[in-house]
C-alpha positions in Angstrom: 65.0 16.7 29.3 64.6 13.3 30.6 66.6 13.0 33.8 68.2 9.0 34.0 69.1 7.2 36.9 73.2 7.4 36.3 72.2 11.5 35.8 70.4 11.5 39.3 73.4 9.3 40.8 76.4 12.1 39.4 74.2 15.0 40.4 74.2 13.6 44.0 78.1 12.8 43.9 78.9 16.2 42.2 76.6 18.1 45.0 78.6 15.7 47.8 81.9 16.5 46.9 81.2 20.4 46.1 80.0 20.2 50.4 83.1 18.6 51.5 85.2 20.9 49.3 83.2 23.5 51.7 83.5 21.9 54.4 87.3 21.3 54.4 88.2 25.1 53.2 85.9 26.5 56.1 87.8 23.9 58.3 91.2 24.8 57.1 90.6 28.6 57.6 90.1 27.3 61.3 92.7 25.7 61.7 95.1 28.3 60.3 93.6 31.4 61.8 94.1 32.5 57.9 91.1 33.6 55.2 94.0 33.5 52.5 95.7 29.7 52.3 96.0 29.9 48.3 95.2 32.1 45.5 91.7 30.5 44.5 90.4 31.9 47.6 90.3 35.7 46.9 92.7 36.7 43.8 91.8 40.3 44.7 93.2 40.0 48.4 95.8 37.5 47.3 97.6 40.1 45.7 97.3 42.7 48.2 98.3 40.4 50.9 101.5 39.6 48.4 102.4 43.7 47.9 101.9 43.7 51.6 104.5 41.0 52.2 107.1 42.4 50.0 106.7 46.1 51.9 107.5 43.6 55.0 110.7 42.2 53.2 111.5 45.8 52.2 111.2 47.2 55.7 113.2 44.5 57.4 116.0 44.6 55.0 116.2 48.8 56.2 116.1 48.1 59.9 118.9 45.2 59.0 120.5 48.4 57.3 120.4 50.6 60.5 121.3 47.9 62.4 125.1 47.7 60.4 125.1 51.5 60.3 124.8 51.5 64.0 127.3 48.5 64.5 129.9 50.8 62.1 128.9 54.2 64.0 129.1 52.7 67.2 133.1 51.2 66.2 133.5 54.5 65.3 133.1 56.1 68.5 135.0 53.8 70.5 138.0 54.3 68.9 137.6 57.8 68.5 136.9 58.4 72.3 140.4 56.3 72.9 142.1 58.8 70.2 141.1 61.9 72.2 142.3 60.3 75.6 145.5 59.4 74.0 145.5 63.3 72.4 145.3 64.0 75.7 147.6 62.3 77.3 150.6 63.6 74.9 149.4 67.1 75.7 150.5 66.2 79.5 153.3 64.9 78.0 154.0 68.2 76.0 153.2 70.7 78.7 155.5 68.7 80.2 158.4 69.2 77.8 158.0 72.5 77.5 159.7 72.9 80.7 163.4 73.7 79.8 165.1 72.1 83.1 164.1 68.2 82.2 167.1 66.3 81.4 168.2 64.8 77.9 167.3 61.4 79.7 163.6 62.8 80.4 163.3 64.0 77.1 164.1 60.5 75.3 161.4 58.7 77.8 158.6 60.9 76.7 159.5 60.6 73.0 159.0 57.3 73.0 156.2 57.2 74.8 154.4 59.7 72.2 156.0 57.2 69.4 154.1 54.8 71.8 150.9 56.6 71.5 151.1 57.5 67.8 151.3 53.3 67.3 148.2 52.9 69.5 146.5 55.4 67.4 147.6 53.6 64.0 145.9 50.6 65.6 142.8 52.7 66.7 142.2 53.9 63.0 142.8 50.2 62.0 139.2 49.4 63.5 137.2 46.5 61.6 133.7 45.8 61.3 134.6 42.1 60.2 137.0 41.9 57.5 136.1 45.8 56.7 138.3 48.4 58.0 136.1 51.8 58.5 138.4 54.5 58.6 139.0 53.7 55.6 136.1 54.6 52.7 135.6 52.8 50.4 138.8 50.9 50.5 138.1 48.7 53.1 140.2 46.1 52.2 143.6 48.2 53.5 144.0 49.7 56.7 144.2 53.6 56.6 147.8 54.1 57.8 150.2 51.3 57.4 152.9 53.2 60.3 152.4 56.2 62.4 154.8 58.5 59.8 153.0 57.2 56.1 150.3 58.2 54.1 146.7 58.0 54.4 146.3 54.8 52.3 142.2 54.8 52.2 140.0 57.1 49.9 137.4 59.9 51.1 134.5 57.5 49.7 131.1 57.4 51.7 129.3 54.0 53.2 125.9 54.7 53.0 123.7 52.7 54.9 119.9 52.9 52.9 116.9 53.3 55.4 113.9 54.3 53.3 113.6 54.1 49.3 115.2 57.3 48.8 116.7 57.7 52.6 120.4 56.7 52.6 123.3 57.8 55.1 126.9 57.8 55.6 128.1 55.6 58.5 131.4 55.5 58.0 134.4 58.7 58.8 137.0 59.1 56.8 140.3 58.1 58.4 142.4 60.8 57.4 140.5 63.5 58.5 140.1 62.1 61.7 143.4 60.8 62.8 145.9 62.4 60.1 146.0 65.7 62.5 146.4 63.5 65.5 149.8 61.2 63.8 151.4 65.0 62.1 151.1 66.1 66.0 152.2 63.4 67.4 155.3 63.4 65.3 155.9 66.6 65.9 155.9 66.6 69.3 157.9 63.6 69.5 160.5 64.8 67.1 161.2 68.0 69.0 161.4 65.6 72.5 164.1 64.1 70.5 165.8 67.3 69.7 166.4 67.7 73.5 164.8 71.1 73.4 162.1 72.6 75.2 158.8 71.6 73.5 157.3 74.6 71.5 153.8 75.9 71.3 153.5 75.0 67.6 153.7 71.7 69.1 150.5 72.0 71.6 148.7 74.2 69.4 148.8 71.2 66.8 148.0 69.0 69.6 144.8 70.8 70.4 143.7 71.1 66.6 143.9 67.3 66.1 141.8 66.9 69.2 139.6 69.3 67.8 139.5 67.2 64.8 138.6 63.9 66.6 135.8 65.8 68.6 134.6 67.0 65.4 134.6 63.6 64.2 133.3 62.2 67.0 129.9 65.2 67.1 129.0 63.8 63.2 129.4 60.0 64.4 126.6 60.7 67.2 124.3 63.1 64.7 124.0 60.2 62.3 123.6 57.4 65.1 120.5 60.2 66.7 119.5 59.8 62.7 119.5 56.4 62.4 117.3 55.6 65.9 114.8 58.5 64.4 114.6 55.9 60.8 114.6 53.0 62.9 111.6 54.8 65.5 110.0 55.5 61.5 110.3 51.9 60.1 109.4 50.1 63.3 106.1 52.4 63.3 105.8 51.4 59.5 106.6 47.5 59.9 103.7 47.7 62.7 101.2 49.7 60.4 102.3 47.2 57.8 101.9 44.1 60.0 98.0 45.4 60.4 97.5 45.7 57.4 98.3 42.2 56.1 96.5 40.7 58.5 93.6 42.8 58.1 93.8 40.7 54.8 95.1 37.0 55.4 93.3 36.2 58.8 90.5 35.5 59.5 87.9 36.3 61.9 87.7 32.9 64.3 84.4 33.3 65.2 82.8 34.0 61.6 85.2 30.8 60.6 83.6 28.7 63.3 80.2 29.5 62.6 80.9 28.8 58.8 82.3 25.6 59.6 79.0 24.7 61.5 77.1 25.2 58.9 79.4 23.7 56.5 79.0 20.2 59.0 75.5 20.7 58.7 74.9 20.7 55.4 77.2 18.3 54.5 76.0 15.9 56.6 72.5 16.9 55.3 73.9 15.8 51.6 75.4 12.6 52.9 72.0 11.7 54.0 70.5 12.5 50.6 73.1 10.7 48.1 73.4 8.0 50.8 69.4 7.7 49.8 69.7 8.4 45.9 72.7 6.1 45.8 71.1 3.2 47.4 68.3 2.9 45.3 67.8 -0.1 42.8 66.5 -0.7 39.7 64.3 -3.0 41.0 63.1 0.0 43.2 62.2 1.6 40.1 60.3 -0.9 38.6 58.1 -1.2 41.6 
């Protein structure tokens, strides 16, 4: 094949350009710390690096999950730790009232300072995370008890807060197991102060099952926080493993990019020399 001047000339430009292209990738991976700064450069990696990202994305989105369990646990607690201190303060009120000498007058104070109490507690089991009450399953868009004497006005549904692919939890207790035995003995107790009679110890034995009911309450609230730091311990070891991982893939090694952007420089600047050469001879250099 004959080999023309204007063949020698796009030889030399196709050669130059192919160097810089080179030169500038090896100069980008540099500058970005990254062996991975579009598809082109390893397909095979690209799309590990791209599973490896959305395992990231998956893992965040659970630790965002434990993070609103823990915020709707740790509600939870509050207000049940004020519901047993309130428990306990109408049993002082009720060993009180059993005692038959206290005056009609005595009687009528602590009555309605239990009906005190029971409103406190309607409030307690009101609780919100945001516009969500969580006493309240499912229903979170009514509060459980609307006054101290009325029905439970949530469901028994579950909030489950999903930590792992398959992994999900409840965060959430149901309001009327937790506070309906603390309002029926609160109203009992109140009702008989009302009578004027001593109080009876129907009325303290239901006082100490609803506080046994709010302790209960409170002992599955702290298993399932201890839960969800054991999946959060799990996912930040995961998200670290993960984090390797991808950037076993995308980075790269500074040193071996600096050495391959010498030699990049250094043979480009060895074809700029040629094509400046080729390029730069004449016609009349030909016919010499």
């Amino acid at each position: 094949m004959r080999v023309t001047h204007q063949m020698l000339h796009a030889n030399a430009l196709r050669a130059l350009a192919a160097n810089l292209g080179g030169l500038d990738r090896a100069a980008e991976r540099v500058a970005t710390a990254r062996r991975l700064n579009r598809p082109s450069d390893d397909p095979a990696d690209v799309r590990r690096a791209i599973k490896l990202a959305d395992a990231q994305a998956e893992i965040e989105q659970y630790l965002r999950n434990v993070d609103a369990g823990e915020r709707l646990l740790g509600l939870a607690d509050t207000a049940l730790g004020r519901t047993s201190e309130i428990v306990g303060r109408a049993r002082e009120l009720a060993v009180a009232g059993a005692n038959g000498t206290l005056s009609a007058a005595d009687r009528a104070a602590m009555a309605a300072e239990v009906r005190q109490l029971a409103e406190q507690v309607v409030g307690l089991a009101a609780t919100r995370a945001g516009d969500a009450y969580i006493f309240s399953g499912l229903r979170t868009d009514v509060p459980p008890y609307a006054s101290p004497t009325g029905p439970y006005q949530g469901d028994t549904g579950a909030i489950l807060a999903w930590i792992g692919p398959a992994t999900s939890l409840p965060v959430n207790v149901v309001g009327s197991a937790a506070f309906g035995p603390v309002l029926a003995a609160l109203d009992t107790l109140a009702t008989e102060l009302e009578a004027g009679g001593p109080v009876s110890a129907g009325a303290l034995t239901s006082l100490d099952a609803a506080l046994g009911a709010v302790v209960d309450a409170r002992a599955v609230v702290g298993a399932r926080q201890n839960r969800l730091e054991l999946g959060r311990t799990a996912l930040e070891d995961a998200r670290l493993a993960t984090e390797r991982l991808r950037s076993m893939v995308e980075d790269a090694d500074l040193a071996e990019a600096v050495t391959e952007l010498s030699r990049r420089e250094a043979t480009y600047q060895a074809a700029l020399g040629v094509t400046a050469r080729v390029l730069s001879t004449s016609l009349v250099d030909y016919l010499r």
